[in-house]
N, CA, C and O atoms as a Tripos MOL2 file, in Angstrom:
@<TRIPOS>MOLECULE
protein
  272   271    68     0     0
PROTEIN
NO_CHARGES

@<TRIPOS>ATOM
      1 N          11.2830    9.8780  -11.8070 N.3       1 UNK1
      2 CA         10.2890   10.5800  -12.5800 C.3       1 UNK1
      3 C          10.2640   12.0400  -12.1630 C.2       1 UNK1
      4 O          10.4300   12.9170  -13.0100 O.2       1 UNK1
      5 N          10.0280   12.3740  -10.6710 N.am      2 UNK2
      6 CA         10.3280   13.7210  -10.4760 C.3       2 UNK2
      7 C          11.4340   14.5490  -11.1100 C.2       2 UNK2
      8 O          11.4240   15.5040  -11.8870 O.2       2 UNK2
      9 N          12.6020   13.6990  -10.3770 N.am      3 UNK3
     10 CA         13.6430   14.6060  -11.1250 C.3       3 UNK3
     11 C          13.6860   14.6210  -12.2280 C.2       3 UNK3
     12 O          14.1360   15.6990  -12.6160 O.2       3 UNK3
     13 N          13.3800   13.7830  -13.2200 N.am      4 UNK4
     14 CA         13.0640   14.1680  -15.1130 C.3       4 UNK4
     15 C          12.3840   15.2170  -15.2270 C.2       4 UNK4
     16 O          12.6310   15.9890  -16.1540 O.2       4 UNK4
     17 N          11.2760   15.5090  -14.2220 N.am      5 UNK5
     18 CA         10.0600   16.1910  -15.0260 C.3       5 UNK5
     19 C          10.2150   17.5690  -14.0500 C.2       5 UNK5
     20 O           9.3420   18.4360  -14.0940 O.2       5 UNK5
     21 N          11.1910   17.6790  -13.3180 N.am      6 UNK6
     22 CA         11.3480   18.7730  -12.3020 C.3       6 UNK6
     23 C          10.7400   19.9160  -13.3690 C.2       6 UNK6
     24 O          10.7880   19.9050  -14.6000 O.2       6 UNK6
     25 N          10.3180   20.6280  -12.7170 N.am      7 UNK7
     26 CA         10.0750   22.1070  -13.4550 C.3       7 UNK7
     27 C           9.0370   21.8260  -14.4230 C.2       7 UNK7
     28 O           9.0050   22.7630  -15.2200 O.2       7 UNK7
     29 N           8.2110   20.9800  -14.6890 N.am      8 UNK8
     30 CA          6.9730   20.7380  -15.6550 C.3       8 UNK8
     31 C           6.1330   19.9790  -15.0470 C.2       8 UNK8
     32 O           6.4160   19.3390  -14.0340 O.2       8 UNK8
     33 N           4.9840   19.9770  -15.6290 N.am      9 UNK9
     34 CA          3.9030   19.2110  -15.0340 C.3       9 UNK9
     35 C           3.8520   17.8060  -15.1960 C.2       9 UNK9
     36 O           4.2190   17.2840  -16.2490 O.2       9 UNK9
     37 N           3.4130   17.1310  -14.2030 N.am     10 UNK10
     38 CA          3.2560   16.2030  -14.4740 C.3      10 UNK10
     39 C           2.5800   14.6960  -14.1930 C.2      10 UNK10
     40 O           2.6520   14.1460  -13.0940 O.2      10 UNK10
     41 N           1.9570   14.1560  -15.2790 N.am     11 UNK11
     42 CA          0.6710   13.4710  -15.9210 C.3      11 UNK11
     43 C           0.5960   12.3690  -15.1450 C.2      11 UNK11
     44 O           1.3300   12.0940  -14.1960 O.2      11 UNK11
     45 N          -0.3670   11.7060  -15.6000 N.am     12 UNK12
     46 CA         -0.8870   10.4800  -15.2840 C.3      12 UNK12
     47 C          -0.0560    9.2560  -16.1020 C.2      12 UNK12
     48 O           0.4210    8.2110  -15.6600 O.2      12 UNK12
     49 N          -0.0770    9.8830  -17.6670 N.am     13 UNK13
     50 CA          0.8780    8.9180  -18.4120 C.3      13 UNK13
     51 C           2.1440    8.9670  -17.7640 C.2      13 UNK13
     52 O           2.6340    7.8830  -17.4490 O.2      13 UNK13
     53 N           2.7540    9.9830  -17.5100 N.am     14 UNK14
     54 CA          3.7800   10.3980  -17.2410 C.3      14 UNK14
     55 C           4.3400    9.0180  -16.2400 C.2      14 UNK14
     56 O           5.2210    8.2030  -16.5160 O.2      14 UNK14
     57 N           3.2660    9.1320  -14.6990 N.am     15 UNK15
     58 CA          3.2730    8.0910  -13.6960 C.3      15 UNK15
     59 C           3.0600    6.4900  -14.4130 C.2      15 UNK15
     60 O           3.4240    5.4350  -13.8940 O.2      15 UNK15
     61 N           2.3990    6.6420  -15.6860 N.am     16 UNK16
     62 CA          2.2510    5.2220  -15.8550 C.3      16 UNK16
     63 C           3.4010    4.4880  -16.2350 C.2      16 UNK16
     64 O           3.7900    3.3730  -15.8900 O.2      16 UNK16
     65 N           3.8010    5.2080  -16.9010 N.am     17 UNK17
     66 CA          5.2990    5.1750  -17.8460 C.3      17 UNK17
     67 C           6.4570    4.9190  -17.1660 C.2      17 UNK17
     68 O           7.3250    4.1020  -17.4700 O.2      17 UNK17
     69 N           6.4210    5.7260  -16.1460 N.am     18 UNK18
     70 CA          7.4140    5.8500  -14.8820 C.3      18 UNK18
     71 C           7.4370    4.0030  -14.2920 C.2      18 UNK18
     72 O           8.4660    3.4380  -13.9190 O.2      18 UNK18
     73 N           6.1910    3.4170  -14.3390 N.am     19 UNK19
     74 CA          6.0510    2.2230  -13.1980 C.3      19 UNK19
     75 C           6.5260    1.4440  -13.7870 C.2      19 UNK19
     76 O           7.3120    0.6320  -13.2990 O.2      19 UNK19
     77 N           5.9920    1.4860  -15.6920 N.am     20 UNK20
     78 CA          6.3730    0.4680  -16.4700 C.3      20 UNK20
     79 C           7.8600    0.1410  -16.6580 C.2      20 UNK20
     80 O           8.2510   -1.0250  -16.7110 O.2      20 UNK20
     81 N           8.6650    1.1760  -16.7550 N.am     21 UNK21
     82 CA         10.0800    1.5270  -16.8550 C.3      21 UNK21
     83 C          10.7260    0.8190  -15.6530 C.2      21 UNK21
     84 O          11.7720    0.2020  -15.8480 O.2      21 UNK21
     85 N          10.2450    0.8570  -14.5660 N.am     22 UNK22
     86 CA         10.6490    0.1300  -13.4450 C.3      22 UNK22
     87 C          10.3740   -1.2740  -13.1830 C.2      22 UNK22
     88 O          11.1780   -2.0050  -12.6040 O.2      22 UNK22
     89 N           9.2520   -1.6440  -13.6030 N.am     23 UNK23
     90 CA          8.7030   -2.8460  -13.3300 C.3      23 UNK23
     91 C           8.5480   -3.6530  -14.6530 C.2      23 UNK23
     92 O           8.1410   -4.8140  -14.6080 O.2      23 UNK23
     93 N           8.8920   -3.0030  -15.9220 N.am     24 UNK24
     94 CA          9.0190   -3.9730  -16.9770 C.3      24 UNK24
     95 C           7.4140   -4.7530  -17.2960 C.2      24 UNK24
     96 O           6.9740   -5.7330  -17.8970 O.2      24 UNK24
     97 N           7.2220   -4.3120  -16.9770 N.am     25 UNK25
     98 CA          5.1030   -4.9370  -17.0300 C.3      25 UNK25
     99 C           4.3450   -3.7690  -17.5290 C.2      25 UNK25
    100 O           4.7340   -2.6080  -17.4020 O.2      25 UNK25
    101 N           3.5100   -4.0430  -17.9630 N.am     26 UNK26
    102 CA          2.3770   -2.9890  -18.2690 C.3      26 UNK26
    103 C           1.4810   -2.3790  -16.9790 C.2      26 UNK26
    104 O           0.6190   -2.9830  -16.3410 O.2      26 UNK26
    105 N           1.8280   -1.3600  -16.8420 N.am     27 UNK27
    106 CA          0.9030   -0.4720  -15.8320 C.3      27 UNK27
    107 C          -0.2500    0.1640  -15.5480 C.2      27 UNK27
    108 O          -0.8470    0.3130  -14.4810 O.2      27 UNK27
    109 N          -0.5260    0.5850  -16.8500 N.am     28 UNK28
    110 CA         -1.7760    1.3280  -17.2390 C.3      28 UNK28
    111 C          -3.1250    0.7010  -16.8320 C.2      28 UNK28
    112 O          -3.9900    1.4020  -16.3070 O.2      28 UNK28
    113 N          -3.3040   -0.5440  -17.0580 N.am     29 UNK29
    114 CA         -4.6970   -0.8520  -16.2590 C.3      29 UNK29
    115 C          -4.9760   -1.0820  -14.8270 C.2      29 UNK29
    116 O          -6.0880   -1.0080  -14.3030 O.2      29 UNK29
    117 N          -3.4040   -1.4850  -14.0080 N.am     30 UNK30
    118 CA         -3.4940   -1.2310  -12.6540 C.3      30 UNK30
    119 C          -4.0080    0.0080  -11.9640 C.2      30 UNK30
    120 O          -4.9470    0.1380  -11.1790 O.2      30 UNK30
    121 N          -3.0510    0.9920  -12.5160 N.am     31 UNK31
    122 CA         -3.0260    2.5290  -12.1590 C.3      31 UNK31
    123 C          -4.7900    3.0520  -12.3430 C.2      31 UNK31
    124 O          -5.5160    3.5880  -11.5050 O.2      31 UNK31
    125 N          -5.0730    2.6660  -13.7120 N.am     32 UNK32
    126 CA         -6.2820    3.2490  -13.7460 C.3      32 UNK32
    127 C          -7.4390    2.8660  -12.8200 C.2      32 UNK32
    128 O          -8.3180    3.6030  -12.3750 O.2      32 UNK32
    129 N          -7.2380    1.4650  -12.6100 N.am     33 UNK33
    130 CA         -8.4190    0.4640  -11.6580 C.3      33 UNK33
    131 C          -8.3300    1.0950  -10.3400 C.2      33 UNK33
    132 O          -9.3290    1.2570   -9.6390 O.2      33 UNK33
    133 N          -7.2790    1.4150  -10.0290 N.am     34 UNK34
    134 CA         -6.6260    1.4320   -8.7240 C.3      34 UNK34
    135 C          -7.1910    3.4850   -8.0850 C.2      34 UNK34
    136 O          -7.1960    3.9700   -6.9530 O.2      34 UNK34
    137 N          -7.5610    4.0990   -9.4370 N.am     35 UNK35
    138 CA         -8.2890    6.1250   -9.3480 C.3      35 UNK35
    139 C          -9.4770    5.8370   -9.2370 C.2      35 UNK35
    140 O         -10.1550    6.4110   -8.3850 O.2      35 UNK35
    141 N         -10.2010    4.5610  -10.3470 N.am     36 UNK36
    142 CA        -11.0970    4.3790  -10.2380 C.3      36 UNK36
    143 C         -12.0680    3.7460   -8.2090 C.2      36 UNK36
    144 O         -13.1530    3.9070   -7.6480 O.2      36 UNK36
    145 N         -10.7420    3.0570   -7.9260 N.am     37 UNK37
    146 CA        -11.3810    1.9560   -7.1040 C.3      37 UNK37
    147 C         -10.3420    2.6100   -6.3140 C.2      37 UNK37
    148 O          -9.2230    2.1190   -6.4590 O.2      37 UNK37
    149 N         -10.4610    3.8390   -5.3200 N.am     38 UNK38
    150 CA         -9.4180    3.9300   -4.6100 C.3      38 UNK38
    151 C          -9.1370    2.7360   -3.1070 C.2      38 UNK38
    152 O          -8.1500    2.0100   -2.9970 O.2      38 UNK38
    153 N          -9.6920    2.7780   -2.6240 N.am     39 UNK39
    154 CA         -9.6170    1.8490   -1.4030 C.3      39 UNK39
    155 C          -9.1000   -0.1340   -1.8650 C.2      39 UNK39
    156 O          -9.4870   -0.7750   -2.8420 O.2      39 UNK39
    157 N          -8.3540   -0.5010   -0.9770 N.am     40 UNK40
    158 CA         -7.6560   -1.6460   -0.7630 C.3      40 UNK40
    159 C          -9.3990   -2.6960   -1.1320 C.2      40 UNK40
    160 O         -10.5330   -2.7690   -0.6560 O.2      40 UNK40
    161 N          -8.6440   -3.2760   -2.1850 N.am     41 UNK41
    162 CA         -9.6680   -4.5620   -2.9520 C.3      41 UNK41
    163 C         -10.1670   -5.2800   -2.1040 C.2      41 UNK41
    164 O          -9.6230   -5.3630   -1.0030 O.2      41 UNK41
    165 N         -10.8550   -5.6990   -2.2730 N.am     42 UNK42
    166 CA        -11.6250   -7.0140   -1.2040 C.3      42 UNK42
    167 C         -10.6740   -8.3010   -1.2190 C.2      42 UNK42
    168 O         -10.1080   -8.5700   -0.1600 O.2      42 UNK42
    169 N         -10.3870   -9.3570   -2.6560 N.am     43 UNK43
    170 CA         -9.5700  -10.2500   -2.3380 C.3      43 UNK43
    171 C          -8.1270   -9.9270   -1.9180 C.2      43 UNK43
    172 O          -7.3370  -10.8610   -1.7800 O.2      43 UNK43
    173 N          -7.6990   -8.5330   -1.6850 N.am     44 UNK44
    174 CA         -6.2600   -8.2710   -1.3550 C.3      44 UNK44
    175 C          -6.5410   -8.6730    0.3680 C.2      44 UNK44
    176 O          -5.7940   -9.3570    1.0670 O.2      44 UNK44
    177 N          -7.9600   -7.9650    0.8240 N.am     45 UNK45
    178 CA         -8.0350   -7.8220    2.3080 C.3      45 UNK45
    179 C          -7.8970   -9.4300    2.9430 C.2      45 UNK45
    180 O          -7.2690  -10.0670    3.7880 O.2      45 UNK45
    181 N          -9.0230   -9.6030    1.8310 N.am     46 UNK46
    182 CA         -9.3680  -10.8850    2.1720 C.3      46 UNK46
    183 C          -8.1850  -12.3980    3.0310 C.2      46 UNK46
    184 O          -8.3060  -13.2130    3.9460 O.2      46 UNK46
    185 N          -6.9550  -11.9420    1.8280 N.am     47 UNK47
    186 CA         -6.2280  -12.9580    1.5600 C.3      47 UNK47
    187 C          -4.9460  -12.4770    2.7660 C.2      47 UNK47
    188 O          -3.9700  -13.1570    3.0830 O.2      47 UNK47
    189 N          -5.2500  -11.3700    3.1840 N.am     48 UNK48
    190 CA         -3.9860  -10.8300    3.9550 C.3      48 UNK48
    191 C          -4.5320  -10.7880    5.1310 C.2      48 UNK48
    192 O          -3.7350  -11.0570    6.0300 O.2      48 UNK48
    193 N          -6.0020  -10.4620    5.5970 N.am     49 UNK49
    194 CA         -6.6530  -10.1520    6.6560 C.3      49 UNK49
    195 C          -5.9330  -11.0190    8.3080 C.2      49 UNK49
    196 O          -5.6660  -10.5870    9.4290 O.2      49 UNK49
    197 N          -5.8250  -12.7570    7.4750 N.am     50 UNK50
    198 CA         -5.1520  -14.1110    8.6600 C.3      50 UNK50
    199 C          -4.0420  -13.3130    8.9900 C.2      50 UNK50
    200 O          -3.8210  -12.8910   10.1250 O.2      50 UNK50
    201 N          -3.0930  -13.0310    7.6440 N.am     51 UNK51
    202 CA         -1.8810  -12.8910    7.6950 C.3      51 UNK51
    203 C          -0.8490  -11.9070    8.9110 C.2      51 UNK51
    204 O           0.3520  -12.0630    9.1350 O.2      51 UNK51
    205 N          -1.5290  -11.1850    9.3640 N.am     52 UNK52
    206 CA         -1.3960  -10.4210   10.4660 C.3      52 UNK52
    207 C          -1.8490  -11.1200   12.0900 C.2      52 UNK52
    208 O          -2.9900  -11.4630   12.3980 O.2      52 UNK52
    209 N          -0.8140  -11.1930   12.8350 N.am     53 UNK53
    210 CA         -0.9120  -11.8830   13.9300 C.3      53 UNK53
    211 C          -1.6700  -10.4760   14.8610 C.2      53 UNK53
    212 O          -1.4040   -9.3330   14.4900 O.2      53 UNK53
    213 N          -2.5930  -10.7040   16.0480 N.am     54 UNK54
    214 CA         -3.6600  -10.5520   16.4750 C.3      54 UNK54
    215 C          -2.3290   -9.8300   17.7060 C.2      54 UNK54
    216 O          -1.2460  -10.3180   18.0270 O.2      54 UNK54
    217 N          -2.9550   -8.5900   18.1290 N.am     55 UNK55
    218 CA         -1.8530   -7.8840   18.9170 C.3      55 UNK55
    219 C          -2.3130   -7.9440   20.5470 C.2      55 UNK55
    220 O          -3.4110   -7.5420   20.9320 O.2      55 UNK55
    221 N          -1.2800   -8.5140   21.4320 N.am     56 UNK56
    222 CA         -1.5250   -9.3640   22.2720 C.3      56 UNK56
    223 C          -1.9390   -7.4810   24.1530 C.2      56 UNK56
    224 O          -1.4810   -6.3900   24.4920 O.2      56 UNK56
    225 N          -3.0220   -8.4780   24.5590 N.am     57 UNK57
    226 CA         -3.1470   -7.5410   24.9850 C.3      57 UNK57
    227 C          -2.6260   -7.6930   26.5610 C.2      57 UNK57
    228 O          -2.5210   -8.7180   27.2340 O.2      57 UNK57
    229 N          -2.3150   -6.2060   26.9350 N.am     58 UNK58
    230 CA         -1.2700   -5.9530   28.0430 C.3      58 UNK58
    231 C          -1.5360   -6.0780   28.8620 C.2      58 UNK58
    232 O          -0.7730   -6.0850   29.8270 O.2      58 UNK58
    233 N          -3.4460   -6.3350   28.9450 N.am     59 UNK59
    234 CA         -2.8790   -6.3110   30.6360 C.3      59 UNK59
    235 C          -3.5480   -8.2140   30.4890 C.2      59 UNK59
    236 O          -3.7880   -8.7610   31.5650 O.2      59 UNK59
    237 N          -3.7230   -8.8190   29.5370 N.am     60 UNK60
    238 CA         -3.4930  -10.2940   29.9990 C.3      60 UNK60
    239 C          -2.0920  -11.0550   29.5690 C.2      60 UNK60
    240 O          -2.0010  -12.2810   29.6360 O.2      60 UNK60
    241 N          -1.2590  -10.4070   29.2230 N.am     61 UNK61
    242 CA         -0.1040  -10.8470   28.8010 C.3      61 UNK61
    243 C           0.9270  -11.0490   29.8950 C.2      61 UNK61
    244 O           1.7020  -12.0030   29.9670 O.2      61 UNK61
    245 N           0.8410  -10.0900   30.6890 N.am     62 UNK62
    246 CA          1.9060  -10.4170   31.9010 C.3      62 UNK62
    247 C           1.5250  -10.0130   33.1840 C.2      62 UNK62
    248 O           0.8410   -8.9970   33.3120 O.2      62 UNK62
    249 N           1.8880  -10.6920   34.1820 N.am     63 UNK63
    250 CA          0.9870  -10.6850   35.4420 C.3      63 UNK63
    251 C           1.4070   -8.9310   36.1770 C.2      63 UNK63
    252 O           2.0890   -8.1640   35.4970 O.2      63 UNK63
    253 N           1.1030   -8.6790   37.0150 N.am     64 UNK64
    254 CA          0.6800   -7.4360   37.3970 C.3      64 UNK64
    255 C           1.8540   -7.2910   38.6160 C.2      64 UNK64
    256 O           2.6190   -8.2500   38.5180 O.2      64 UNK64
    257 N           2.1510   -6.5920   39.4850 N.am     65 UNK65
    258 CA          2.9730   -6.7060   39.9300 C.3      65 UNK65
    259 C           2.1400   -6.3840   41.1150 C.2      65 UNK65
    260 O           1.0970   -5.7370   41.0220 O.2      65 UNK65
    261 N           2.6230   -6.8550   42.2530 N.am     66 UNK66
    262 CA          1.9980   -5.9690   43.5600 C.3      66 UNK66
    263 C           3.0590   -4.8930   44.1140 C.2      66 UNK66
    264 O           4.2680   -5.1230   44.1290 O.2      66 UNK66
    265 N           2.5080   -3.7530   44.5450 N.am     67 UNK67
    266 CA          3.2260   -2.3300   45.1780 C.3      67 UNK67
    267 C           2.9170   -2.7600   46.7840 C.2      67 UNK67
    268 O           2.0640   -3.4090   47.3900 O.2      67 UNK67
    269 N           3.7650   -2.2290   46.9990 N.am     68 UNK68
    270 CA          3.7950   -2.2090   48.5970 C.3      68 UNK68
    271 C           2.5430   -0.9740   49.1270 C.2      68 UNK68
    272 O           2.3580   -0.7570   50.3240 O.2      68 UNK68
@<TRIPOS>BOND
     1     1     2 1
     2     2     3 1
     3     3     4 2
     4     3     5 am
     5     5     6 1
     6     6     7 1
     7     7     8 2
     8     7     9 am
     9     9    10 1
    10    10    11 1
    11    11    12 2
    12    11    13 am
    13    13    14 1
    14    14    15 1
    15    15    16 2
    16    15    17 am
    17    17    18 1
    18    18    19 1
    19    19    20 2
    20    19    21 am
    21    21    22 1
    22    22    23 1
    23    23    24 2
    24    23    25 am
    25    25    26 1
    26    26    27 1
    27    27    28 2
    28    27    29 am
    29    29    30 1
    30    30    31 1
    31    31    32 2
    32    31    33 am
    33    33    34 1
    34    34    35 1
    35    35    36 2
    36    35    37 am
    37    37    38 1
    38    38    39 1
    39    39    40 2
    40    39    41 am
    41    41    42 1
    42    42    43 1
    43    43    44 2
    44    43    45 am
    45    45    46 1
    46    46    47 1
    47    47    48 2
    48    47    49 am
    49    49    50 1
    50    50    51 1
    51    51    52 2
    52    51    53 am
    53    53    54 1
    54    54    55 1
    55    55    56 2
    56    55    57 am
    57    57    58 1
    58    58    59 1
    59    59    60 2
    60    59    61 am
    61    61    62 1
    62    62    63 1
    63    63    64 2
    64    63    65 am
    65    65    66 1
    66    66    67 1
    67    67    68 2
    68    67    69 am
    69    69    70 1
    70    70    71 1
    71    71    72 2
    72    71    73 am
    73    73    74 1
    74    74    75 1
    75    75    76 2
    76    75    77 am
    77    77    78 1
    78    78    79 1
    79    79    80 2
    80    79    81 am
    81    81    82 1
    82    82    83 1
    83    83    84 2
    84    83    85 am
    85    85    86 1
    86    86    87 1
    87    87    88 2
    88    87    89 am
    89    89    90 1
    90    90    91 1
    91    91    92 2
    92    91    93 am
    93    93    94 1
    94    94    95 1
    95    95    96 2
    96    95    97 am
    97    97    98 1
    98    98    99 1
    99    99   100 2
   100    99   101 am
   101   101   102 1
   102   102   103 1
   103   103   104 2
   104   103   105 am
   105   105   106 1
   106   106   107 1
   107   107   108 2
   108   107   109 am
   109   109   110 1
   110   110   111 1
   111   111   112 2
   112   111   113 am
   113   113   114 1
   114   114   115 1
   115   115   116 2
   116   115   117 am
   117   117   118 1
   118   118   119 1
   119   119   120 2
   120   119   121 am
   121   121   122 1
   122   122   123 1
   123   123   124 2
   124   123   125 am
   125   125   126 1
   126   126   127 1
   127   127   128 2
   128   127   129 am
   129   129   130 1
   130   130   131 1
   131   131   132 2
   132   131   133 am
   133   133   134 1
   134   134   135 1
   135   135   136 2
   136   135   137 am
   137   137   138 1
   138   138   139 1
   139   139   140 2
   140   139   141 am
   141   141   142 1
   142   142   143 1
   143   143   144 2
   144   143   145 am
   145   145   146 1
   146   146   147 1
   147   147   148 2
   148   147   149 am
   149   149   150 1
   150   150   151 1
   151   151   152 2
   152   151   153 am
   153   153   154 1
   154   154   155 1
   155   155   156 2
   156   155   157 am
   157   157   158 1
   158   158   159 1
   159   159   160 2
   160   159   161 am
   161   161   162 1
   162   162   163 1
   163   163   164 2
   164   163   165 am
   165   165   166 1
   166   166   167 1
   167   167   168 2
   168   167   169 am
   169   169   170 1
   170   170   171 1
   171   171   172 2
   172   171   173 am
   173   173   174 1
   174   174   175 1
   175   175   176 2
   176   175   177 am
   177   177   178 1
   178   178   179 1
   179   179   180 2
   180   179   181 am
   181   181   182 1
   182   182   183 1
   183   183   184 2
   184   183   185 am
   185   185   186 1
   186   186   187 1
   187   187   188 2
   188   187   189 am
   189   189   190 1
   190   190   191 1
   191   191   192 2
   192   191   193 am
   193   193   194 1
   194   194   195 1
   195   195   196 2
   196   195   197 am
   197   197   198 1
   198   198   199 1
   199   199   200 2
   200   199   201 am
   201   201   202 1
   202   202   203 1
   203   203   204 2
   204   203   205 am
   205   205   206 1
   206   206   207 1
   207   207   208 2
   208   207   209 am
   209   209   210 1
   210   210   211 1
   211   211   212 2
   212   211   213 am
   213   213   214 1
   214   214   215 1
   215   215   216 2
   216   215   217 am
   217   217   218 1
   218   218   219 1
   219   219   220 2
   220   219   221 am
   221   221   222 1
   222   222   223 1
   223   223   224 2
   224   223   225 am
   225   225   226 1
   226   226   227 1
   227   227   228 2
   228   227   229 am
   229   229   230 1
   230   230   231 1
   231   231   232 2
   232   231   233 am
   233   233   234 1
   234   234   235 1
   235   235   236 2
   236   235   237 am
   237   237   238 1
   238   238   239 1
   239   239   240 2
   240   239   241 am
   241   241   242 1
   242   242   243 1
   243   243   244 2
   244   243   245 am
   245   245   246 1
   246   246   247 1
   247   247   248 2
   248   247   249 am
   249   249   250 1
   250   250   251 1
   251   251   252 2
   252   251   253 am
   253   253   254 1
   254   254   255 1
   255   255   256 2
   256   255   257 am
   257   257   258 1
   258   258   259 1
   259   259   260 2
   260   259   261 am
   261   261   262 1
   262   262   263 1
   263   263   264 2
   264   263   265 am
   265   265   266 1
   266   266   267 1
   267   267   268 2
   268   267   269 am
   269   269   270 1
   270   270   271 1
   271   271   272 2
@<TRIPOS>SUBSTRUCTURE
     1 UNK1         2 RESIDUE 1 A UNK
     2 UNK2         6 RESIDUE 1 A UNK
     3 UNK3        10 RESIDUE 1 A UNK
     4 UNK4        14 RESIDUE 1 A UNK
     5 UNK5        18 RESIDUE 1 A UNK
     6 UNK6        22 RESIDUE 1 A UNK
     7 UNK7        26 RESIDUE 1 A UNK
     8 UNK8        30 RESIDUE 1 A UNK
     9 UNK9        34 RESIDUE 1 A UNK
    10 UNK10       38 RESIDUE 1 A UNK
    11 UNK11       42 RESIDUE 1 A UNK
    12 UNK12       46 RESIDUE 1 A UNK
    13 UNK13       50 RESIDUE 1 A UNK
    14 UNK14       54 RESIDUE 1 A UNK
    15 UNK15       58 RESIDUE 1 A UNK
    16 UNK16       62 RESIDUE 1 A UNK
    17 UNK17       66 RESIDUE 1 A UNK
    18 UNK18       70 RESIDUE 1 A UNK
    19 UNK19       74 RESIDUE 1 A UNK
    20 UNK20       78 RESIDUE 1 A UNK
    21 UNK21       82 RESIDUE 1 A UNK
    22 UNK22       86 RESIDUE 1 A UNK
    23 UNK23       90 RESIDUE 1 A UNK
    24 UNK24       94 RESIDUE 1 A UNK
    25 UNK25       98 RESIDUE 1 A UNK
    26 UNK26      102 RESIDUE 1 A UNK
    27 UNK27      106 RESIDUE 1 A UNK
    28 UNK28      110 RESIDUE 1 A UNK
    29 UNK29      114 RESIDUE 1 A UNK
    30 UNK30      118 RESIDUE 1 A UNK
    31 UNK31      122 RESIDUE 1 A UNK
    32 UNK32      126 RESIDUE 1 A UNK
    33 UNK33      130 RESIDUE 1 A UNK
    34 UNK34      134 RESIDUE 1 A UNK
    35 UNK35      138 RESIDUE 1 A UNK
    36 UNK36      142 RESIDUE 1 A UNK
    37 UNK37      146 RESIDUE 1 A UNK
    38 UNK38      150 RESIDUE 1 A UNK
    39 UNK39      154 RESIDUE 1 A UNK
    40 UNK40      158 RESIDUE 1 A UNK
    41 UNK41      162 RESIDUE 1 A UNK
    42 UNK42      166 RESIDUE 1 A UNK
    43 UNK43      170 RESIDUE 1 A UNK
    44 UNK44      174 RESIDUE 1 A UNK
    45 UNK45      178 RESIDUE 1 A UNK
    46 UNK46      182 RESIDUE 1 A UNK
    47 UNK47      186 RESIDUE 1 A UNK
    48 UNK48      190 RESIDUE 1 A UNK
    49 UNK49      194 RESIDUE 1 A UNK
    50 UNK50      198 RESIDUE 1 A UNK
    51 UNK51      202 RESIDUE 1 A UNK
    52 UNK52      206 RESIDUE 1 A UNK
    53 UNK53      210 RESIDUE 1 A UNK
    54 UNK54      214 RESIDUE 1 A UNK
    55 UNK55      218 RESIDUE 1 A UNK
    56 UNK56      222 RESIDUE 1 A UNK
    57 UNK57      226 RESIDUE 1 A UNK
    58 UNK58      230 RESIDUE 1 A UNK
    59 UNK59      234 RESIDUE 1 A UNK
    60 UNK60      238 RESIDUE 1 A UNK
    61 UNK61      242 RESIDUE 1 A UNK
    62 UNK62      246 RESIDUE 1 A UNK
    63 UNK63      250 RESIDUE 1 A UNK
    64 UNK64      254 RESIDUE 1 A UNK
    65 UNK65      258 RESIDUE 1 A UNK
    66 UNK66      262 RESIDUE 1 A UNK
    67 UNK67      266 RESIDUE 1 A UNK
    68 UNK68      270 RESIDUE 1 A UNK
């Protein structure tokens, strides 16, 4: 899309058009929901929130060493 539109401005249709062309689906009500509602949806968080394993912490993860 950039490089098409190098040297002109360019739109919102422009971007919608661009997604549809790629993704073969209709774009326009994502894109718009998505200016309207900027921040990550609730059932997206929701459903992904488990999905991320819990980051293990360092100093109970491995024993400590003794220094002389």
């Amino acid at each position: 899309m950039l490089a098409d539109r190098r040297g002109s401005d360019v739109g919102l249709e422009d971007l919608i058009s661009a997604m549809e062309s790629e993704t073969n689906d209709p774009q326009g009500p994502f894109v718009r929901h998505w200016l309207k509602h900027p921040s990550i949806p609730e059932d997206f968080r929701a459903r992904y929130s488990m999905a991320v394993a819990p980051v293990a912490n360092p100093e109970t993860s491995s024993p400590k060493e003794s220094h002389p």
